[in-house]
N, C-alpha and C positions, 0 to 999 in steps of 0.2 A: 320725543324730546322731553328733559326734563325741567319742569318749572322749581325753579326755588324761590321759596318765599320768605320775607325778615320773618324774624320769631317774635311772637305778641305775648308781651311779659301779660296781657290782659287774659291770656286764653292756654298759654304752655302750661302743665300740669309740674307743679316744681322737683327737682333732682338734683342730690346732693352734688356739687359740682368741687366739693373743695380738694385740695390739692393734699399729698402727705405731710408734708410741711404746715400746711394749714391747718389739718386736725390734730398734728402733735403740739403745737401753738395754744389751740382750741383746750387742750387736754391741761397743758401746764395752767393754761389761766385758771382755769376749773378747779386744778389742783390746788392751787393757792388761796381760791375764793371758799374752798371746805375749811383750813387753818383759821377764817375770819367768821367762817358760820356756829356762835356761841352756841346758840340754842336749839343743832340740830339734834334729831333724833338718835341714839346710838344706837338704837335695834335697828334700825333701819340702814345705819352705815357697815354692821358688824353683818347683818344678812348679806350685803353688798359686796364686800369684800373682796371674798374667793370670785367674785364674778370679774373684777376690774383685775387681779391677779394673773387670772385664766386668760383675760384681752392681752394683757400685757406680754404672759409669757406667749401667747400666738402669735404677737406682731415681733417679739423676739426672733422667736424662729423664722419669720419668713424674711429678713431681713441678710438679704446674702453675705456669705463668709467663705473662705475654702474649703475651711472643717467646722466638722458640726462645733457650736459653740454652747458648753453646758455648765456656763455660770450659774444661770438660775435654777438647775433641777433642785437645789438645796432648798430655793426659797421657794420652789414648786411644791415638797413632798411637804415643808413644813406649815404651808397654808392647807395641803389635803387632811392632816392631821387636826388643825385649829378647826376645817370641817366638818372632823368624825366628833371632833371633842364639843361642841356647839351643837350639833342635830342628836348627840344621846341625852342629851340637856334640855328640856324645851321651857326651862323657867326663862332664859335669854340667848338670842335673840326672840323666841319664838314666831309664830308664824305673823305675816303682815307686809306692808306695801315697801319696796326696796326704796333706797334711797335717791333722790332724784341725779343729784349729783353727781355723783358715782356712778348710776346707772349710762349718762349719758358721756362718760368718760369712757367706762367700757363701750360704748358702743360707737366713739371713734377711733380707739385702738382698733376693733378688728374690723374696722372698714380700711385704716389705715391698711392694717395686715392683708387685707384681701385684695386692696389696691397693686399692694407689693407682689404680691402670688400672682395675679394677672397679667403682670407686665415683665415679670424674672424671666429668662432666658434659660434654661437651666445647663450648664455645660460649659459657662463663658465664662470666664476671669474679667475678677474688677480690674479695673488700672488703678492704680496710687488716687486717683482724687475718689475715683468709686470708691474704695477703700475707705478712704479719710470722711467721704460722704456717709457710708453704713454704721463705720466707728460714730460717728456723730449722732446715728439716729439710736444707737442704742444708750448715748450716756441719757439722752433725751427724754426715753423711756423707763431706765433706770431712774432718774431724776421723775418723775409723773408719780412713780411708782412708789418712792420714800415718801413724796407730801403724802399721798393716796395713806398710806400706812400710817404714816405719823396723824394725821387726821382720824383717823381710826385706832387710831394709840389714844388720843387726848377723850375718843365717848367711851372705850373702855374705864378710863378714868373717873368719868363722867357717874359712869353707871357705879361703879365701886364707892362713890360720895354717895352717892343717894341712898344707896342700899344702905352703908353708914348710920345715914340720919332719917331714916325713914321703916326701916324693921327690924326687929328686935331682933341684939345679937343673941340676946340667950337662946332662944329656941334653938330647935333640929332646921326648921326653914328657911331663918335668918344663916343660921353657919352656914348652911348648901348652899342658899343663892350665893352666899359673897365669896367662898370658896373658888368654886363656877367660875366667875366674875373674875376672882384675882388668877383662875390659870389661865381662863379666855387672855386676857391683859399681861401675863406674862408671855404667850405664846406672840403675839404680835408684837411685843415689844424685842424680842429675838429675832422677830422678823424682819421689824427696821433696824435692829441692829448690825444683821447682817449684808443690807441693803446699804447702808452707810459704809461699813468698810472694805464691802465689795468698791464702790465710786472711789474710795481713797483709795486702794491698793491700785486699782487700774489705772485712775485717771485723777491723780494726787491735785493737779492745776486745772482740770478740765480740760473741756476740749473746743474747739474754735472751726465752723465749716471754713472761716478764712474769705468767706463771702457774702457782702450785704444784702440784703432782700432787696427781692424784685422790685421795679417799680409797679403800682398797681394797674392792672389795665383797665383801660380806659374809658368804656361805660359801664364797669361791673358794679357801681355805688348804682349809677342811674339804674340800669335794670332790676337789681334788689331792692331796691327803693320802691320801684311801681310796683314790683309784685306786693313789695309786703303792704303797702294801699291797698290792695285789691282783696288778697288773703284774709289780713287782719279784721277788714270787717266785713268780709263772706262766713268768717268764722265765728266772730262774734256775734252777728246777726244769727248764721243756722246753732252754735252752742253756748248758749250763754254761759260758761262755766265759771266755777271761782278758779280751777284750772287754768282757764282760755285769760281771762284776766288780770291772771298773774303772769303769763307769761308775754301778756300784751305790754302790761305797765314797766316790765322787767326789759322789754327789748325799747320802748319809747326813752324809758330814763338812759341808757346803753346810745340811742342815738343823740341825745340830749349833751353828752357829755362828750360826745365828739363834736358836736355843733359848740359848741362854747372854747374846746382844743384848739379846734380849727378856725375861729374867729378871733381867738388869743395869736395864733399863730400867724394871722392875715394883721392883723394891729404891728407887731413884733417887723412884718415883712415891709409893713408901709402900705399895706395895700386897701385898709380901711383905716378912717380916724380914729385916734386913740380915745380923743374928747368922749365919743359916742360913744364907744365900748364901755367907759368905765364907769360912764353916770346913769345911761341907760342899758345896755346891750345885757354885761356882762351880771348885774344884779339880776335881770330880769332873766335868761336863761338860767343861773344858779337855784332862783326859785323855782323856776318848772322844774329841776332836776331835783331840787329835795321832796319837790311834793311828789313826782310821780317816784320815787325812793319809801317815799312814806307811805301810801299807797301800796307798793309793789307789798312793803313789809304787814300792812294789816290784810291784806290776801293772805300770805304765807304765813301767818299767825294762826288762823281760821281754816287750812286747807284740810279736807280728810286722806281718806283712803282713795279718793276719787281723783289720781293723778293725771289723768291720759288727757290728751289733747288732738286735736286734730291733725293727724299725720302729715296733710298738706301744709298746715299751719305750722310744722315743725321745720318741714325741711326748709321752708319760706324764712322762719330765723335763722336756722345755720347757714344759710347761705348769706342773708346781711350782714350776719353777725362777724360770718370769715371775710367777709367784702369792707367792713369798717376796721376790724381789726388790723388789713394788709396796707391801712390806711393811718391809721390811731395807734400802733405798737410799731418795734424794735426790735426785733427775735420777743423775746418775755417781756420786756420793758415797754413802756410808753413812749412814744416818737419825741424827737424835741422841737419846737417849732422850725429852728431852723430846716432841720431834714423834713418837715412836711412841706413846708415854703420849696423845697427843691425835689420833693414829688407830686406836689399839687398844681393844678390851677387852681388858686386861692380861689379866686371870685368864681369861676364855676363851680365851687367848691362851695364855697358859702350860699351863692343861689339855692344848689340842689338842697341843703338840710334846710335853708329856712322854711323848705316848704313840708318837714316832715313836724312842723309844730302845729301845723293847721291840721295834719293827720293827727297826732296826738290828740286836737282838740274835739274831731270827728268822734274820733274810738273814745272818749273820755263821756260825751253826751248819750253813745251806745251803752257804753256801761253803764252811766247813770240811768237810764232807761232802763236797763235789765235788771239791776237792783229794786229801782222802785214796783215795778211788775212783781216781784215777786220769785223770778227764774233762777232766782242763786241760792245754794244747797249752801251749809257753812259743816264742818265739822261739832258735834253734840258739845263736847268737854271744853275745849278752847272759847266755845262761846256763849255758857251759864258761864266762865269766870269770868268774862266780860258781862256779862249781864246783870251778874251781884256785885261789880265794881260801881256800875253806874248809879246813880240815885233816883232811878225810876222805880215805882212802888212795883212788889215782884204780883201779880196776877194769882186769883186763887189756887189754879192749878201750877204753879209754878212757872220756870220760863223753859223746862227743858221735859221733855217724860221720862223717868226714871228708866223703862225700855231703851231707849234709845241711847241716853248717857252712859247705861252698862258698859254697850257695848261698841259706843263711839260712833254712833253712824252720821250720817248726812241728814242735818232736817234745815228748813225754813229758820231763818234769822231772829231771834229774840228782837222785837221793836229797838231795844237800848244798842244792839247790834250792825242793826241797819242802820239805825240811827247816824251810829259814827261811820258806816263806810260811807253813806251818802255824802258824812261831811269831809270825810278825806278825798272822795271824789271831786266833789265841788272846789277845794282848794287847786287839784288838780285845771279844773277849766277855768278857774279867776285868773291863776300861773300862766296857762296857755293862752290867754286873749292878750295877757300883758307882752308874754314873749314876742308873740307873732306881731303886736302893734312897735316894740321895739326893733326889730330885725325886718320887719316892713318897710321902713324910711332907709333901710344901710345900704349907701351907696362908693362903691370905691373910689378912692381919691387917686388922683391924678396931677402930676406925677407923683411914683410914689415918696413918701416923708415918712420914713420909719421915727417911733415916738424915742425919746433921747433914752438912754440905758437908765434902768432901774426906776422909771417911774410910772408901771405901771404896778395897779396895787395886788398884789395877790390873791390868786382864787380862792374863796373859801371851802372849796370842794378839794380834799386830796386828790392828789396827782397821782392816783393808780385807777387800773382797770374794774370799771362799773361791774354796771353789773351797765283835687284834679291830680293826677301823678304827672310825677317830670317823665316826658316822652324819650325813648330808647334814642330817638333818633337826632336830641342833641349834641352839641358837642360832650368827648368824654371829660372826666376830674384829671386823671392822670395826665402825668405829661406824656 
């Protein structure tokens, strides 16, 4: 006889669980949040490239057709070429850590793709929605693949100003690199160019599945929820990294800003008071969400070569992340309250995040604790120029070792350094005692009394995508 037993989000070892749909979702936000990332690195996006290229045209192909479909070999051979033209070159990109973004874009394309190769049938004909279904997933892809490029169009540019103002065009050295630079930069601007009028000629109005997204089911928040409690600080506890903390404070501000959506949207339903949201609620969440924003960004100011994070800690975000998104979006858009109002239980809804700011406040005291120990590595270069910003007197030996700055490595935090993460930390937990005590007293009103049109006051947070556990066994969010 065989015993089955529930599954204990306290002890299951985490597994990507998202859906195709989900990670091509996952891929566009991504894609969009590189067009808003000023000051990324372009060697890092320009090594990356041909890899999100290679995802894409994989999940290309495995997306069934009747006959083979070879739009893209053109944008294939001419990223192989922007490869040969880049690696005989090693002034740029040259060797170094690939870009975070990018890298984990390519690697839900070809999970995508492999999902699809697992489950193709090979021999069977679509029907007309199959059809209209695969058409769909490739303008999708097509579309991932322009921002991808055009984001990598804007550091090629990037790099072409700097060289500019930074080496002398007389020389033999200055002419190469910027030479270099402006073919790299022409060859990817070909690229999205043709990427661009491939989507026009195909699909002039785009294309429409014709069908709304699922409703979400219905304890998949609650189970992401207790795992990422349990993860976030098993991982922070066994790695303290500036890694691990950046991606801590990056997924708390992510759930932050759906806790405040979704409490806009329970106000808007009638389902909590407006009074309370506006004088208390919704200030006091807005502040947790910019501090742990501010926060997320003095990490990723400071991060080195030393990206990696705890694989179980990874897959623990994507699965929230896909579980709040199926929750918090529209296809690529942001939900509007009304349609959360009519896939949520509002107030099981508002219960389960109020309790992810007590998490936030747990992970906020680890981290401050891991700082002050001593356990966090920062990048050499990014923090002497914090360190000569501040007015703390520089030490005989300087604040950085000339060895180490060479070459950029990972050392111990310049005092003026710690200094300030401690105090962006701290903001962090003053934000979180204030949240949790505000959204502590919120209780649903009964009956519901939606507040009258147009007078609630505006978030000050834009309306785009962010960036004890609840027991499995309550009721689910979904309806």
């Amino acid at each position: 006889m065989t015993i089955h037993t529930a599954r204990n989000p306290y002890r299951d070892r985490p597994t990507d669980q998202r859906s195709v749909e989900e990670l091509l979702r996952d891929c566009d936000i991504l894609a969009r949040n590189l067009l808003w990332d000023h000051d990324a690195d372009s060697n890092a996006r320009l090594r990356t490239f041909g890899e999100v290229v290679e995802s894409a045209i994989d999940l290309w192909n495995a997306i069934p057709t009747q006959v083979p479909d070879q739009r893209l070999d053109g944008i294939h051979a001419a990223t192989l070429a922007l490869h040969r033209s880049i690696a005989s070159d090693r002034t740029w990109p040259g060797l170094g850590p690939p870009d975070i973004t990018m890298e984990e874009i390519s690697a839900n394309l070809t999970r995508a793709a492999d999902l699809i190769s697992s489950r193709r049938l090979p021999g069977i004909d679509l029907s007309p929605a199959g059809e209209h279904t695969a058409e769909a997933m490739r303008v999708r892809t097509l579309h991932i693949l322009h921002l991808t490029t055009h984001a990598t169009m804007l550091a090629a540019q990037a790099r072409i100003k700097d060289i500019h103002d930074h080496v002398p065009s007389h020389t033999l050295t200055g002419q190469a690199r910027l030479a270099h630079a402006q073919r790299s930069g022409h060859r990817i601007a070909a690229i999205e160019g043709d990427l661009a009028r491939l989507i026009d000629l195909q699909w002039p109005t785009g294309i429409n599945t014709g069908q709304p997204p699922d409703k979400p089911e219905p304890t998949r928040l609650d189970t992401a929820l207790a795992r990422w409690d349990v993860q976030a600080h098993r991982s922070l506890a066994a790695s303290p990294t500036l890694a691990t903390m950046l991606a801590i404070a990056n997924t708390q501000a992510d759930l932050t800003f759906l806790n405040l959506h979704i409490t806009r949207a329970a106000v808007e339903d009638g389902t909590i008071n407006g009074d309370d949201y506006q004088t208390r609620i919704q200030p006091a969440l807005e502040h947790l969400h910019t501090s742990w924003t501010t926060l997320q960004r003095g990490f990723a100011e400071l991060i080195g070569s030393h990206r990696e994070i705890d694989p179980d800690l990874r897959l623990t975000m994507t699965e929230l992340r896909a579980a709040v998104r199926e929750i918090s979006h529209d296809h690529a858009n942001l939900a509007s309250p009304h349609l959360l109002a009519q896939r949520l239980d509002l107030e099981h809804a508002l219960k389960a995040l109020q309790h992810t700011t007590s998490i936030g406040l747990n992970l906020a005291y680890l981290t401050r604790e891991a700082i002050d120990t001593g356990h966090v590595t920062v990048a050499a270069r990014p923090a002497l120029l914090q360190a000569m910003a501040s007015a703390a007197p520089v030490p005989d030996g300087g604040w950085i070792n000339p060895r180490d700055l060479l070459s950029n490595r990972d050392v111990t935090p310049p005092t003026p350094v710690n200094t300030r993460l401690l105090a962006l930390n701290a903001n962090v937990i003053d934000a979180s005692t204030s949240a949790d005590s505000a959204t502590s007293t919120l209780t649903p009103t009964r009956p519901h009394h939606p507040p009258a049109p147009n007078t609630l006051r505006p978030s000050s947070i834009p309306i785009t995508s962010p960036t004890a556990s609840t027991p499995t066994s309550s009721p689910g969010i979904g309806r």
